[in-house]
PDB file with SEQRES, HELIX, SHEET and CRYST1 records, atoms N, CA, C and O in Angstrom:
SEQRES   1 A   71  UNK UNK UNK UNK UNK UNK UNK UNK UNK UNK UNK UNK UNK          
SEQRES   2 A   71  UNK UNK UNK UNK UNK UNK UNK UNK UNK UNK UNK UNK UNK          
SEQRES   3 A   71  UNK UNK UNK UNK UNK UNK UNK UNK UNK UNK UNK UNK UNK          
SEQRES   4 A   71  UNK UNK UNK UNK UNK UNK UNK UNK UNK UNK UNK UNK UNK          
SEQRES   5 A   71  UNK UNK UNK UNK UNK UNK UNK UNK UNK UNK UNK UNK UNK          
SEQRES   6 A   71  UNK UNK UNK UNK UNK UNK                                      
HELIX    1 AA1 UNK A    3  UNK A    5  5                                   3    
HELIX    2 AA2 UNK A    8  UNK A   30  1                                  23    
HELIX    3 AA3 UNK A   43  UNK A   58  1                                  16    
CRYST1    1.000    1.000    1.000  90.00  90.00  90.00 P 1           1          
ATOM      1  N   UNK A   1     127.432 134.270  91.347  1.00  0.00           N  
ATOM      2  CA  UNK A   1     128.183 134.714  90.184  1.00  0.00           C  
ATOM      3  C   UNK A   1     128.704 136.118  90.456  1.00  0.00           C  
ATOM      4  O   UNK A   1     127.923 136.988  90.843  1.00  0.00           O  
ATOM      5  N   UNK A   2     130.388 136.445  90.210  1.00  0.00           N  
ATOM      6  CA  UNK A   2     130.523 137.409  90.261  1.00  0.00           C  
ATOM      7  C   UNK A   2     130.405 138.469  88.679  1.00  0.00           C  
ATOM      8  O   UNK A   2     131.058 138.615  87.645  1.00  0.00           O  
ATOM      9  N   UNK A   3     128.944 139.117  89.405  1.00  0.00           N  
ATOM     10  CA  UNK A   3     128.877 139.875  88.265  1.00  0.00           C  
ATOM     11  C   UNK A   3     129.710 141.037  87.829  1.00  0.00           C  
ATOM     12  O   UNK A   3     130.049 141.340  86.685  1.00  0.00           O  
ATOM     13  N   UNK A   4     129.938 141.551  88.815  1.00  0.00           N  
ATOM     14  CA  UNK A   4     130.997 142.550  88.349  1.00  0.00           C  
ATOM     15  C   UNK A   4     132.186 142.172  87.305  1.00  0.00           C  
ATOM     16  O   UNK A   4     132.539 142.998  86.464  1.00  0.00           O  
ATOM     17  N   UNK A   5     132.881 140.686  87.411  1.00  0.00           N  
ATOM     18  CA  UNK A   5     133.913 141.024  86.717  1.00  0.00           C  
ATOM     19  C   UNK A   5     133.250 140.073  85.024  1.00  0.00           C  
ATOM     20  O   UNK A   5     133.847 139.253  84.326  1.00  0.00           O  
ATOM     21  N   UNK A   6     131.784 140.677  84.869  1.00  0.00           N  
ATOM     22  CA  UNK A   6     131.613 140.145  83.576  1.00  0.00           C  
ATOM     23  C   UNK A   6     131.548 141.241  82.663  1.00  0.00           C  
ATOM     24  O   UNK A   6     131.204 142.380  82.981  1.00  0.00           O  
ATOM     25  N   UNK A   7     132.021 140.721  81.065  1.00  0.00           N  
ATOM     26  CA  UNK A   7     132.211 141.915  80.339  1.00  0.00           C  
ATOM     27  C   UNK A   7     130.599 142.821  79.705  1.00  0.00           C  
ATOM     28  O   UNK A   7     129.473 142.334  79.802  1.00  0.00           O  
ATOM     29  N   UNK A   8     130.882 144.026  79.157  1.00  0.00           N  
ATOM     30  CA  UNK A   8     129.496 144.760  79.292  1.00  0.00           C  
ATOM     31  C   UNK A   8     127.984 143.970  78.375  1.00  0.00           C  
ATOM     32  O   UNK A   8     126.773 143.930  78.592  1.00  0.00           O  
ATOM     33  N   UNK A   9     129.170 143.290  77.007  1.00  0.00           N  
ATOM     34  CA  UNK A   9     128.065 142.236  76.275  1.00  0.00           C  
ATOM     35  C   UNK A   9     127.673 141.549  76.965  1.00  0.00           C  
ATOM     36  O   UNK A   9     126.449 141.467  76.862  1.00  0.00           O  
ATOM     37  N   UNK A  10     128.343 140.558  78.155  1.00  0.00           N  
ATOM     38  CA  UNK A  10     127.898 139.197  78.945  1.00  0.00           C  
ATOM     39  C   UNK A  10     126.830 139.978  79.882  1.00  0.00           C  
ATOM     40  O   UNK A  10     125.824 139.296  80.075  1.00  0.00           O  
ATOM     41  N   UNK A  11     126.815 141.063  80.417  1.00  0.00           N  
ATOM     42  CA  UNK A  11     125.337 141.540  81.199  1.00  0.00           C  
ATOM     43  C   UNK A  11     124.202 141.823  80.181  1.00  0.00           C  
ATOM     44  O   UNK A  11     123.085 141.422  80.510  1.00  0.00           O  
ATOM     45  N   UNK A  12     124.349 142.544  78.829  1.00  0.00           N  
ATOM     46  CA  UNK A  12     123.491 142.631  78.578  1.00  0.00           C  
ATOM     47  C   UNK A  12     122.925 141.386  77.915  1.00  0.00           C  
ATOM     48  O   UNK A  12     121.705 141.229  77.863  1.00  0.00           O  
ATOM     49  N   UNK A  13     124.072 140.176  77.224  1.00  0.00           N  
ATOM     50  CA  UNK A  13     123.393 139.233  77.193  1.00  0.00           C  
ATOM     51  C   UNK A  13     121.998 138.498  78.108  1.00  0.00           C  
ATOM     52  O   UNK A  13     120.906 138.246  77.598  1.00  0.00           O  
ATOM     53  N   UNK A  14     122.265 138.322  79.131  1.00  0.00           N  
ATOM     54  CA  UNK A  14     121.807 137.870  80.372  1.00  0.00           C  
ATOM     55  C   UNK A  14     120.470 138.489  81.027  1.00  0.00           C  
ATOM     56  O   UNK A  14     119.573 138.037  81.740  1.00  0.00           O  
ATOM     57  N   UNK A  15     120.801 139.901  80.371  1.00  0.00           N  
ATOM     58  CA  UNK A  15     119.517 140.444  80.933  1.00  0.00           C  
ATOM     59  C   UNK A  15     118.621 140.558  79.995  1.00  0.00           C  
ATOM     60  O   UNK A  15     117.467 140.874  80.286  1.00  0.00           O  
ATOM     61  N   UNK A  16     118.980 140.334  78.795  1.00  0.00           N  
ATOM     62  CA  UNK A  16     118.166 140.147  77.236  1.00  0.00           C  
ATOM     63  C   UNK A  16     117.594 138.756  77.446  1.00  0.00           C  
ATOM     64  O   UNK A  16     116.468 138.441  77.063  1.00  0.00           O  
ATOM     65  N   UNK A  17     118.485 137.892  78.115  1.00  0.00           N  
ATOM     66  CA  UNK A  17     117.906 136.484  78.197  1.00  0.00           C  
ATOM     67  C   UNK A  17     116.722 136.546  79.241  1.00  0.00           C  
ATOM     68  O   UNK A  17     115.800 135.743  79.101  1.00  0.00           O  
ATOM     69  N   UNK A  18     116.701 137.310  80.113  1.00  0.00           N  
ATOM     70  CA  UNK A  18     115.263 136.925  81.140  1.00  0.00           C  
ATOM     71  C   UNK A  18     114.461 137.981  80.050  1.00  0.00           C  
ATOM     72  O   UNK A  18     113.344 137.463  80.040  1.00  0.00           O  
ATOM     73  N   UNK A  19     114.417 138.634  79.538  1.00  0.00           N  
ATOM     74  CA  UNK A  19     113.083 139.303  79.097  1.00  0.00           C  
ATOM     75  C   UNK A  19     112.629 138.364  77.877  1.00  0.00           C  
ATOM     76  O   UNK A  19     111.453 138.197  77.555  1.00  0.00           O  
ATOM     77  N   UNK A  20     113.979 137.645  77.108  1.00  0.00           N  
ATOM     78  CA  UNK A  20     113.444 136.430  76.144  1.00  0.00           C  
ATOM     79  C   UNK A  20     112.753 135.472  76.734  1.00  0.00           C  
ATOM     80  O   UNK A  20     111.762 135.029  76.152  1.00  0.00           O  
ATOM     81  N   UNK A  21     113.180 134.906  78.146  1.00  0.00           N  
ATOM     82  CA  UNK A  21     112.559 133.932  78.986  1.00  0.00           C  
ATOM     83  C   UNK A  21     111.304 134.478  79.539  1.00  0.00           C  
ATOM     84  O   UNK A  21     110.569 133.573  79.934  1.00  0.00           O  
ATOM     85  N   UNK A  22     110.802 135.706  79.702  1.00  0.00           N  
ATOM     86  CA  UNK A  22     109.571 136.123  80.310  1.00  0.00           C  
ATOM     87  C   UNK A  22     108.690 136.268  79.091  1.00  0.00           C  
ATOM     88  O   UNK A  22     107.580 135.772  79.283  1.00  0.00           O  
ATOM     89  N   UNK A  23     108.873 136.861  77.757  1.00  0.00           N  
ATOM     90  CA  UNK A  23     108.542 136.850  76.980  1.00  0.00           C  
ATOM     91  C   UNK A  23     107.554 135.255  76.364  1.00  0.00           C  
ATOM     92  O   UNK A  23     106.366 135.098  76.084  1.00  0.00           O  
ATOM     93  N   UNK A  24     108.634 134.403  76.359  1.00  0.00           N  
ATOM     94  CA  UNK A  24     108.176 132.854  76.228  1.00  0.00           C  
ATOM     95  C   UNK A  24     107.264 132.635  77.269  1.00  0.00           C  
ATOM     96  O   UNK A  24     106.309 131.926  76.951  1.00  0.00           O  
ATOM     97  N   UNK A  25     107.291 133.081  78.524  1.00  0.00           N  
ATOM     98  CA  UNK A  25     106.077 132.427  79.528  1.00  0.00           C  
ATOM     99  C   UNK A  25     104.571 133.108  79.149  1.00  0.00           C  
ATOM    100  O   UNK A  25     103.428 132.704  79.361  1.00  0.00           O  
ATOM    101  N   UNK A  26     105.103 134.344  78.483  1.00  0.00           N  
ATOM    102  CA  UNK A  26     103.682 135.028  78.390  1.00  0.00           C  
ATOM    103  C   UNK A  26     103.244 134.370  76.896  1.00  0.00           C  
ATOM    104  O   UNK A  26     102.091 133.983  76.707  1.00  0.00           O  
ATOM    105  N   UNK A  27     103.989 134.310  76.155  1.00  0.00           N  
ATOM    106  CA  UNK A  27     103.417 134.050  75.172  1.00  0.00           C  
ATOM    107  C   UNK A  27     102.696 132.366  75.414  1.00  0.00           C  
ATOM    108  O   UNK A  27     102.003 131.942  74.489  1.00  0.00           O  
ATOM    109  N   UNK A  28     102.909 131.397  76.762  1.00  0.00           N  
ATOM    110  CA  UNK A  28     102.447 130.007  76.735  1.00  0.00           C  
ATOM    111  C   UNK A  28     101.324 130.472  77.045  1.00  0.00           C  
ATOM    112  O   UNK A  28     100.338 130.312  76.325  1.00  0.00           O  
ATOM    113  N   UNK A  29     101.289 131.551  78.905  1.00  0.00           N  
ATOM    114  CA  UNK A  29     100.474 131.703  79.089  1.00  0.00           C  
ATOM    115  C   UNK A  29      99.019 131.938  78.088  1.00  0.00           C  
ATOM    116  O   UNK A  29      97.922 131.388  78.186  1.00  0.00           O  
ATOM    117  N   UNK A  30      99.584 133.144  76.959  1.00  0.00           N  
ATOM    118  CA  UNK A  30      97.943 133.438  76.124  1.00  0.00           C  
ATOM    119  C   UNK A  30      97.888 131.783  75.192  1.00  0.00           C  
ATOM    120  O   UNK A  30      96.772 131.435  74.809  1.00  0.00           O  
ATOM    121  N   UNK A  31      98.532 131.287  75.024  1.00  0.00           N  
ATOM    122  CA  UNK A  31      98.217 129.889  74.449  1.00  0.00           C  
ATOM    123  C   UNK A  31      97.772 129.167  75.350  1.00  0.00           C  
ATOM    124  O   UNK A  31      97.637 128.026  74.908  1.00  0.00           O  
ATOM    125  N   UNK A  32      97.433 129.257  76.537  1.00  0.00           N  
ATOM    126  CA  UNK A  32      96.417 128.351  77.691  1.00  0.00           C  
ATOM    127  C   UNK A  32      97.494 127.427  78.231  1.00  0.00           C  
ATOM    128  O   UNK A  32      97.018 126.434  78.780  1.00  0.00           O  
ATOM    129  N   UNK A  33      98.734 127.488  78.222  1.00  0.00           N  
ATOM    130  CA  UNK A  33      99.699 126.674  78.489  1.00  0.00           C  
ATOM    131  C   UNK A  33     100.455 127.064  80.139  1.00  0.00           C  
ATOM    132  O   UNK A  33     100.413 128.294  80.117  1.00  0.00           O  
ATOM    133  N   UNK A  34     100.843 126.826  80.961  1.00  0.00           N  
ATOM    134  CA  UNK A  34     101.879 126.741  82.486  1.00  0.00           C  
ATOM    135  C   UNK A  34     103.151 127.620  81.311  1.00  0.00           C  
ATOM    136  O   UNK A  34     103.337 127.525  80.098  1.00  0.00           O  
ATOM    137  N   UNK A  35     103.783 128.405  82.344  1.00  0.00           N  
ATOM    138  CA  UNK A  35     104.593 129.165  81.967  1.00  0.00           C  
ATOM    139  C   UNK A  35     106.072 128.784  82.345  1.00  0.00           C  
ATOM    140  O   UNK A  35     106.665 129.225  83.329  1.00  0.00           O  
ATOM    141  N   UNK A  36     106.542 127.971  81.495  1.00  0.00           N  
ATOM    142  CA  UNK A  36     107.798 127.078  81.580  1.00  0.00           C  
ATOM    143  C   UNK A  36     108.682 127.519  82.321  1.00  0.00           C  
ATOM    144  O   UNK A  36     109.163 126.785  83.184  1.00  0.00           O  
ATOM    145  N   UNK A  37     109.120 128.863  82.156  1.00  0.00           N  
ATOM    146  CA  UNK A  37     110.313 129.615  83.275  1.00  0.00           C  
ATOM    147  C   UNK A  37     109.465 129.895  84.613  1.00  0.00           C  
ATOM    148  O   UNK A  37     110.184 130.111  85.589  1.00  0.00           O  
ATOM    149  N   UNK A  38     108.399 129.926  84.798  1.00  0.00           N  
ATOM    150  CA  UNK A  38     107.582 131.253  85.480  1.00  0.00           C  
ATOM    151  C   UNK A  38     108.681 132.606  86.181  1.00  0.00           C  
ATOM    152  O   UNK A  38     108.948 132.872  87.353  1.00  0.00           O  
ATOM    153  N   UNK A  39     108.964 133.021  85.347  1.00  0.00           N  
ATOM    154  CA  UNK A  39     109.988 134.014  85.343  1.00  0.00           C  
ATOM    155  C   UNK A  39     108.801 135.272  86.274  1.00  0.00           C  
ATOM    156  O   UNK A  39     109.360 136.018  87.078  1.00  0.00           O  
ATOM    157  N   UNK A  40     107.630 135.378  86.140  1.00  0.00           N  
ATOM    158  CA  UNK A  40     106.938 136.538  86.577  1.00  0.00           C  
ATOM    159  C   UNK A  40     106.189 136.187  87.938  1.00  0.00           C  
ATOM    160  O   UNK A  40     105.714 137.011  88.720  1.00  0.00           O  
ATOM    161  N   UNK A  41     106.178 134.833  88.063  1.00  0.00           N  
ATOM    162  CA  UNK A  41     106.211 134.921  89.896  1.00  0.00           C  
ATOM    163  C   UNK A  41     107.281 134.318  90.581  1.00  0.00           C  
ATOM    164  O   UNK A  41     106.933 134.053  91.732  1.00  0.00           O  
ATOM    165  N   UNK A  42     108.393 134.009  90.350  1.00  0.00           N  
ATOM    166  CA  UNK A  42     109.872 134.268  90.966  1.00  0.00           C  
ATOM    167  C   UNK A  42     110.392 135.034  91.291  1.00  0.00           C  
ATOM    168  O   UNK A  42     110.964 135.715  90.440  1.00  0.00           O  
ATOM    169  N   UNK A  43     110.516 135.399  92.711  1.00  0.00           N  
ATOM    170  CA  UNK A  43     111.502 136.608  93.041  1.00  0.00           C  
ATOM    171  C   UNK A  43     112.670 136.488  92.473  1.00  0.00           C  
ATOM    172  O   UNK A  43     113.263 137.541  92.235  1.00  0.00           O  
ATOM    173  N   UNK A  44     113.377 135.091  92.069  1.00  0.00           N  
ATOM    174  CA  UNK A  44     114.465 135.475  91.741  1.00  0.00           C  
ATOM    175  C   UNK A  44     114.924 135.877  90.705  1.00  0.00           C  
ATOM    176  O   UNK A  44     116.111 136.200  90.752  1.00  0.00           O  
ATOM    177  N   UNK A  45     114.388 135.985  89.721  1.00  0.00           N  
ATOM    178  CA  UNK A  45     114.616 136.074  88.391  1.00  0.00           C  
ATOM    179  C   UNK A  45     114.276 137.512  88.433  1.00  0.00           C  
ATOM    180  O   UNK A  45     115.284 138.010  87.932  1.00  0.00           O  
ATOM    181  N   UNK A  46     113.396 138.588  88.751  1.00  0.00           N  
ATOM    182  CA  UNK A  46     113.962 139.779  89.370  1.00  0.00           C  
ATOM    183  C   UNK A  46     114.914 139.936  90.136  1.00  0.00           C  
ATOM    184  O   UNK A  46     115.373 141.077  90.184  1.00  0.00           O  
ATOM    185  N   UNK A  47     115.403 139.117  90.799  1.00  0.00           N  
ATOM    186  CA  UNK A  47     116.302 139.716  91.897  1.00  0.00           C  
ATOM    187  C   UNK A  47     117.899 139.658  90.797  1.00  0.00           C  
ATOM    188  O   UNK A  47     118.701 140.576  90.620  1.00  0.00           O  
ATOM    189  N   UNK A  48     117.921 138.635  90.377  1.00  0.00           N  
ATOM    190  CA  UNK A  48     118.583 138.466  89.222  1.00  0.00           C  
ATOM    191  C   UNK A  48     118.712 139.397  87.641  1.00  0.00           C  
ATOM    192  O   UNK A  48     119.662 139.383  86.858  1.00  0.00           O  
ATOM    193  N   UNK A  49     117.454 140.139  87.531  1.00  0.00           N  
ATOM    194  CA  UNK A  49     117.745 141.108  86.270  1.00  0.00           C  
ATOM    195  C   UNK A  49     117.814 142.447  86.796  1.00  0.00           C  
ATOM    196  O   UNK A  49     118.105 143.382  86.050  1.00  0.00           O  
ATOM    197  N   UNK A  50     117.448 142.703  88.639  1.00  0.00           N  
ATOM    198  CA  UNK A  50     117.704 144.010  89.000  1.00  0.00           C  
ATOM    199  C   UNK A  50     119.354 143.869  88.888  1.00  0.00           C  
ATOM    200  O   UNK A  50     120.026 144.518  88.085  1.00  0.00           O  
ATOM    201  N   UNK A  51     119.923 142.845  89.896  1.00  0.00           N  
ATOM    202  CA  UNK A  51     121.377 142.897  89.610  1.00  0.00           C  
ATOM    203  C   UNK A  51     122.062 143.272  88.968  1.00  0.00           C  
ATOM    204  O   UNK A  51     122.986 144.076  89.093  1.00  0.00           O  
ATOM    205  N   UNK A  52     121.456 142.400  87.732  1.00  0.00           N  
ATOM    206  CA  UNK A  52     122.118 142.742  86.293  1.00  0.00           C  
ATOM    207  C   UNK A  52     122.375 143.967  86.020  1.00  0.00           C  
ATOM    208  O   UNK A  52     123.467 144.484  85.784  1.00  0.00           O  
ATOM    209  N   UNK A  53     120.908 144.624  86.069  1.00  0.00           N  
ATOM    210  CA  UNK A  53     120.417 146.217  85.413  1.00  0.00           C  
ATOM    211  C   UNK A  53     121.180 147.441  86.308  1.00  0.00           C  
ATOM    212  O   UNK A  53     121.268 148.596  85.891  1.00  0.00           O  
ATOM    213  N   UNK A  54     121.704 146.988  87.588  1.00  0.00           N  
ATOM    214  CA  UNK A  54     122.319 147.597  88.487  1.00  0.00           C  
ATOM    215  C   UNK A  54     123.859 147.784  88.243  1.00  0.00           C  
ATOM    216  O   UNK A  54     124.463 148.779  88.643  1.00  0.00           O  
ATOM    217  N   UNK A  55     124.425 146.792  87.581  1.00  0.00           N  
ATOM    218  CA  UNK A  55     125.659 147.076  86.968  1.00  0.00           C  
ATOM    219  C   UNK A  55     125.636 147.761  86.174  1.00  0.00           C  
ATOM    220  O   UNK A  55     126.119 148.882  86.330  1.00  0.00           O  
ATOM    221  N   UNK A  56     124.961 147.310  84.771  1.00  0.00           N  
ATOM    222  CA  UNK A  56     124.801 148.113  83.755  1.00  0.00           C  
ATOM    223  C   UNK A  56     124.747 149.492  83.841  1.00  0.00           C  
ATOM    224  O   UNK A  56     125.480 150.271  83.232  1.00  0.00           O  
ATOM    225  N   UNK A  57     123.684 149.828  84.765  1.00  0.00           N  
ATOM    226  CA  UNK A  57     123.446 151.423  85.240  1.00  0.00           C  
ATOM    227  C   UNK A  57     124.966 151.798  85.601  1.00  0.00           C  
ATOM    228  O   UNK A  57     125.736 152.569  85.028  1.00  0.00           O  
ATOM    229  N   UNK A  58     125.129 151.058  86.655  1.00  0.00           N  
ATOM    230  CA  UNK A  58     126.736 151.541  87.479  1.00  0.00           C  
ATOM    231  C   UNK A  58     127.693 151.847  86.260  1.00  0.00           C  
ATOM    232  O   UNK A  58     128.463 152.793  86.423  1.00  0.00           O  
ATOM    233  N   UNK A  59     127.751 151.066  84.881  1.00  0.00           N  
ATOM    234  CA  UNK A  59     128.838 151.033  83.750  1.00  0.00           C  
ATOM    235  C   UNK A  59     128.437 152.452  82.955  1.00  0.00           C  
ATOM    236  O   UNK A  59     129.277 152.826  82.136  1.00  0.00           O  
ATOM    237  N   UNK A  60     127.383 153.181  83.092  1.00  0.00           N  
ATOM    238  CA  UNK A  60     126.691 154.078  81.932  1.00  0.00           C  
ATOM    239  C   UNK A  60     126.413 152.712  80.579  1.00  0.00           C  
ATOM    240  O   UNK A  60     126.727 153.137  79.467  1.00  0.00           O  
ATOM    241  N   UNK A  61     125.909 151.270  80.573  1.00  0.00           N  
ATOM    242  CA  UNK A  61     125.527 150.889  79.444  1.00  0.00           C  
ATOM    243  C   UNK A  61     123.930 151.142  78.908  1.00  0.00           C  
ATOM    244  O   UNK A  61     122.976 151.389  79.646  1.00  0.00           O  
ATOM    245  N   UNK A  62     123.903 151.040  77.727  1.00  0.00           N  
ATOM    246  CA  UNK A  62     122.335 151.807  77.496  1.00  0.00           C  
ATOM    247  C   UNK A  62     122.021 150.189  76.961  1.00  0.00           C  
ATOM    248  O   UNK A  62     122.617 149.437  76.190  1.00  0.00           O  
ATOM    249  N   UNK A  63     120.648 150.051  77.864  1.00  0.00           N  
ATOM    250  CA  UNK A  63     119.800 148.678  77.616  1.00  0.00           C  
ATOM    251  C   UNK A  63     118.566 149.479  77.572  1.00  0.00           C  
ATOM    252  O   UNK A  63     118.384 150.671  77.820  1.00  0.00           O  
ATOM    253  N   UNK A  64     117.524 148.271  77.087  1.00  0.00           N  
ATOM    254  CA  UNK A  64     116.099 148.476  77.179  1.00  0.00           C  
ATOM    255  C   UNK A  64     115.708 147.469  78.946  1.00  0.00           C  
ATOM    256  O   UNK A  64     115.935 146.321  79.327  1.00  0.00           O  
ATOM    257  N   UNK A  65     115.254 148.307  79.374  1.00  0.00           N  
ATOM    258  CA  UNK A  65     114.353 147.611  80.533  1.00  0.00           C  
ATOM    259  C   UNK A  65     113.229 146.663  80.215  1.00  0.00           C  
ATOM    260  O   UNK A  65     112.513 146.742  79.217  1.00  0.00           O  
ATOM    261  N   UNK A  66     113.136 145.611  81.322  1.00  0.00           N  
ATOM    262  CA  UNK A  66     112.246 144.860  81.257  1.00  0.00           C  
ATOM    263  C   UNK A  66     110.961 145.228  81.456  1.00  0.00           C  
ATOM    264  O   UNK A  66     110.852 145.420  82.667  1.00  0.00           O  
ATOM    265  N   UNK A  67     109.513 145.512  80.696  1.00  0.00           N  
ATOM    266  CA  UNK A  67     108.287 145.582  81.343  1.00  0.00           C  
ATOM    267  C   UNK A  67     107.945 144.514  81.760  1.00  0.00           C  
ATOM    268  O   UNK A  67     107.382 143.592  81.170  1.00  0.00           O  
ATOM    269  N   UNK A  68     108.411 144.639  83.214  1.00  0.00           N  
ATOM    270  CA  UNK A  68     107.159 143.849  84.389  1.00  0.00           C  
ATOM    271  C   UNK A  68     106.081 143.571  84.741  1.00  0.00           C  
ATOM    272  O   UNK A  68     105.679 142.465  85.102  1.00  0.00           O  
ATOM    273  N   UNK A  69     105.427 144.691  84.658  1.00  0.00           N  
ATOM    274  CA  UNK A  69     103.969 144.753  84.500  1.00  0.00           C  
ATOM    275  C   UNK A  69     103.021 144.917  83.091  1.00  0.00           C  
ATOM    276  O   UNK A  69     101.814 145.118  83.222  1.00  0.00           O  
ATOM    277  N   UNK A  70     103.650 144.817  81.705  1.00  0.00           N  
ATOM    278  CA  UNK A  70     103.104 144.839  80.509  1.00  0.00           C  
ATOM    279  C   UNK A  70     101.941 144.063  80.470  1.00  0.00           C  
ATOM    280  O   UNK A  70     100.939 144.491  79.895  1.00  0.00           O  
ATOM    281  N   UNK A  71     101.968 142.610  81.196  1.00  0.00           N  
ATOM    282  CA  UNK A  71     101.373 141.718  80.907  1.00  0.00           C  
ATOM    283  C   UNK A  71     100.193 141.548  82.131  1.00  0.00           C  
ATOM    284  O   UNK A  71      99.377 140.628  82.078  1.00  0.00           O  
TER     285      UNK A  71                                                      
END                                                                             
């Protein structure tokens, strides 16, 4: 995907969506449940919200970062 030519909502969409999607795995996890995305042992899904967060930075857009290690 070329991220660059997406507009500044469509990144932060996207990168709101993996912390919604990591969010949901943790919350199966404390319910004793497999973590449907496993968004937190995939490299790619980091490799995918650094991207993201790397444009954003590059644009001056102000996001909240993902805690990675919260959990």
């Amino acid at each position: 995907m070329n991220i660059s030519g997406l507009t500044n909502s469509s990144l932060k969409m996207l990168y709101d969506g993996i912390g919604t999607a990591l969010a949901a795995d943790d919350a199966s996890v404390e319910a004793g449940r497999d973590p449907e995305h496993e968004v937190r042992t995939s490299p790619v899904w980091r490799q995918w919200a650094k991207d993201l967060s790397d444009e954003m930075v590059k644009r001056n857009i102000t996001f909240s970062r993902i805690d990675w290690w919260g959990k």
